[in-house]
Structures are given as C-alpha cells and as structure tokens.
C-alpha positions as CSV (number, residue, x, y, z in Angstrom):
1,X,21.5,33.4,-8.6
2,X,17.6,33.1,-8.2
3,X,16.0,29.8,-9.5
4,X,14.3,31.7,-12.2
5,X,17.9,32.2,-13.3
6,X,19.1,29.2,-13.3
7,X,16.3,27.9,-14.8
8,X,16.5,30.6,-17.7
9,X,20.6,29.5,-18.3
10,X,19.2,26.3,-18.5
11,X,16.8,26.5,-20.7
12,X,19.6,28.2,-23.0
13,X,21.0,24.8,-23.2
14,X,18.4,22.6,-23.2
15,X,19.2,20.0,-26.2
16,X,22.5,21.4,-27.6
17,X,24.6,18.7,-25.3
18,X,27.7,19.3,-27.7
19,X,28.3,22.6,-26.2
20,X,29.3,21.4,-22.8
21,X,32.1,23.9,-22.4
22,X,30.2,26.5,-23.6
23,X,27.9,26.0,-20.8
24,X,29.7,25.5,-17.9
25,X,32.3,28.6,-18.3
26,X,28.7,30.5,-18.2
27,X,27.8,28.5,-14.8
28,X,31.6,29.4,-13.5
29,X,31.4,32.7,-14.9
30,X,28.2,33.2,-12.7
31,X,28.8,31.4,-9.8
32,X,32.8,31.3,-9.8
33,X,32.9,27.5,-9.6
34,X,30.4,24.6,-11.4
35,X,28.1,23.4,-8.2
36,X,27.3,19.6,-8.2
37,X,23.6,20.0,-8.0
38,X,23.8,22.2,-10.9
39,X,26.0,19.3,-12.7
40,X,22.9,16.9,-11.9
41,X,20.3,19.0,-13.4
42,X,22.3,19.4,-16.6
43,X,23.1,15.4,-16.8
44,X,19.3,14.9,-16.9
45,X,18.4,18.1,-18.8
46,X,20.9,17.2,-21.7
47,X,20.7,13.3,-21.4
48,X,24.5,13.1,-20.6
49,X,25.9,10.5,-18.5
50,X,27.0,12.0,-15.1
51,X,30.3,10.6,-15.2
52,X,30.7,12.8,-18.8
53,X,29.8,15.6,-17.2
54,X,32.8,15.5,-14.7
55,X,34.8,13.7,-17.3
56,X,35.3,17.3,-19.2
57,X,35.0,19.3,-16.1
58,X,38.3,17.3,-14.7
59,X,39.6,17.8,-18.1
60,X,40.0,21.2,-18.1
61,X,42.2,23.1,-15.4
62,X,40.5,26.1,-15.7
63,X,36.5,24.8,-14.1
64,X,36.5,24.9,-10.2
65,X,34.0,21.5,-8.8
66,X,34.4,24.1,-5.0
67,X,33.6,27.4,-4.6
68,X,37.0,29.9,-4.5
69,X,37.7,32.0,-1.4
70,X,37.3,35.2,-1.4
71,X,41.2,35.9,-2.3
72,X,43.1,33.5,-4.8
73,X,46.4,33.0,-3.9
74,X,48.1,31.5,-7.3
75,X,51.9,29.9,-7.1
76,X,54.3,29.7,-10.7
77,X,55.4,26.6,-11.2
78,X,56.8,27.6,-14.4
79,X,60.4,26.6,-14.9
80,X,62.3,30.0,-13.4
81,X,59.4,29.7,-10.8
82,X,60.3,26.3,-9.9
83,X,63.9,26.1,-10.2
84,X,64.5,28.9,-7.9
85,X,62.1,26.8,-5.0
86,X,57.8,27.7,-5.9
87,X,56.9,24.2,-4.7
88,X,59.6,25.2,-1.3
89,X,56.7,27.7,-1.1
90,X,53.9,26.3,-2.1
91,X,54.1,23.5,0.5
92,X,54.3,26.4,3.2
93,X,51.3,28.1,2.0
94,X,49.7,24.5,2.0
95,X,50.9,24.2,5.7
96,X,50.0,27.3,7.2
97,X,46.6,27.4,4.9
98,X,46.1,23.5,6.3
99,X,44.9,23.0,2.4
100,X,46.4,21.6,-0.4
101,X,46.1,22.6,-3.6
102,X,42.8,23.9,-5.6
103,X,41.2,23.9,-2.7
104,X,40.0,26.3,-0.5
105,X,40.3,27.6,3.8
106,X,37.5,26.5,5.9
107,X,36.8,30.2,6.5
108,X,36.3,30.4,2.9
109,X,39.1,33.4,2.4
110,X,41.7,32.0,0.5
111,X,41.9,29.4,-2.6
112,X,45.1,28.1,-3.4
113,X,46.6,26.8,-6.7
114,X,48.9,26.6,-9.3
115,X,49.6,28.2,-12.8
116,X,52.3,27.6,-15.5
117,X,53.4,30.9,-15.9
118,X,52.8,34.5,-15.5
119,X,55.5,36.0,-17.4
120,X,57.0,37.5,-14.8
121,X,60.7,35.0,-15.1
122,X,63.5,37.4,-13.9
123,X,61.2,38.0,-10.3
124,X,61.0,34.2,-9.7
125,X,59.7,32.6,-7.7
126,X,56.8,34.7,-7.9
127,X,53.3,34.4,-5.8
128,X,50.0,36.1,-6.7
129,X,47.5,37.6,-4.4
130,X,44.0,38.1,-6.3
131,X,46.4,39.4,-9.1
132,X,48.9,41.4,-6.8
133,X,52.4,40.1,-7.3
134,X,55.0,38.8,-5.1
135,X,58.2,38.5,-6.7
136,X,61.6,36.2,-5.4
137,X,59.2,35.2,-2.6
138,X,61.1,32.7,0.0
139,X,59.4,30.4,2.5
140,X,60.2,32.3,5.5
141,X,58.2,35.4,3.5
142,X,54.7,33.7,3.0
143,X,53.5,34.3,6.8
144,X,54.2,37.9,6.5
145,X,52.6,37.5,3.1
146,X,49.5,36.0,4.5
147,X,49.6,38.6,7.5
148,X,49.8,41.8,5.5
149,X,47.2,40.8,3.2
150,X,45.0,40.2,6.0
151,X,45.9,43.4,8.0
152,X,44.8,45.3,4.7
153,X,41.6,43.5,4.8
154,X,40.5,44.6,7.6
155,X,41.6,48.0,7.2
156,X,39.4,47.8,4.3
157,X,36.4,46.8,5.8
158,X,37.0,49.1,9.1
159,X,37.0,51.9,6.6
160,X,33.8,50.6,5.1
C-alpha cells in the first residue's frame, strides 16, 4: 500500500476512536496483518493510549501483530481434534517449522496456528493447508505433509 493509501484509510478514521475494530480488520484486510508503525500513527491520530490499541488487538484472536507466510497451515484443537492427538501434531509442525504457534518461518512461507473447529469431527485430527484439508493426520505424516506441499510449489512456479 502507497502512503497516499494509507493516509486516505486514515483519514477514514480520523476522530471516530470508538470504531477500533472496524478499523483495523480494514488494515488486516489490506495488509494481512496490523503493522506496529501503522498502530503508532493511529494511537496519535485518534488520541488513544498505545497500550489500548494493543489491548483490543490482543483481545481478539482473529488480528495478526506479524505478517502471515505465504501458506497458513491451521491445526483443530477442537475436541475430536484433540482427543485423537492435534497438539501430538501440532508440536511436530512447531519442531520441524522451528516456530511456535501464530507465528511465522523465517523464510516467510508458512504461518502456523490454531482454530477451534472446522467441522470436519469424523476426519480428526485434521490439519489445514491454506484451506486444503488433511484429515486423521498422525505425527509421522506432517514431514510428508510439509514436503508435498512444497514439491507442488515449485511445480507451480516452474510452470509459471
């Protein structure tokens, strides 16, 4: 986004400091995450303590404070989920990834978190690849996992 953008979205804003929500899912809906320099300028623009700022953007599961990788990989942890072993594999996608959860690779391609459920109960544990599921997934399955949605990467971008 150009500064003339930003500007504009800000300007949007400018005195309606109730609307706080409002505002940043239309920051995270442009940039995919709410950047702290972006947080700053509306503390000062709306006269809102910094500290309230981050206050509702901790609140809320759903706002991102680090910009996603390019591929979310999203665990259940709903009850089916994690009675038949999602935090088994969520610590070995945090291992091999080297991240722990909501955060992102160093390369930048993967983000990894968590979600309640996904209505998928019968399949569980199930594991989601930028929306692509991965039912009754077992530790030993997440390398390949990881592997095969990289091989298809760059078979995408060979083709390209």
């Amino acid at each position: 986004m150009t500064e003339q953008k930003l500007k504009e979205l800000l300007a949007k804003w400018e005195g309606r400091r109730g609307n706080l929500i409002m505002i940043f899912h239309e920051i995270q809906n442009t940039y995919g995450y709410v950047p702290r320099r972006i947080s700053l300028r509306l503390s000062e623009m709306l006269d809102v303590p910094l500290a309230q700022i981050y206050e509702v953007l901790t609140f809320y599961h759903y706002f991102k404070l680090e910009k996603p990788g390019k591929h979310t990989i999203a665990i259940c942890m709903g009850t089916a989920c994690y009675l038949k072993g999602a935090a088994v594999v969520l610590k070995e996608f945090k291992d091999i990834l080297r991240i722990d959860e909501d955060k992102t690779t160093e390369d930048g391609k993967f983000y990894l978190t968590t979600v309640r459920c996904v209505g998928c109960c019968g399949l569980a544990p199930v594991v989601t690849v930028d929306g692509k599921v991965y039912s009754k997934v077992e530790r030993t399955q997440v390398a390949g996992i990881l592997s095969d949605f990289l091989a298809k990467e760059e078979e995408k971008e060979t083709n390209e």
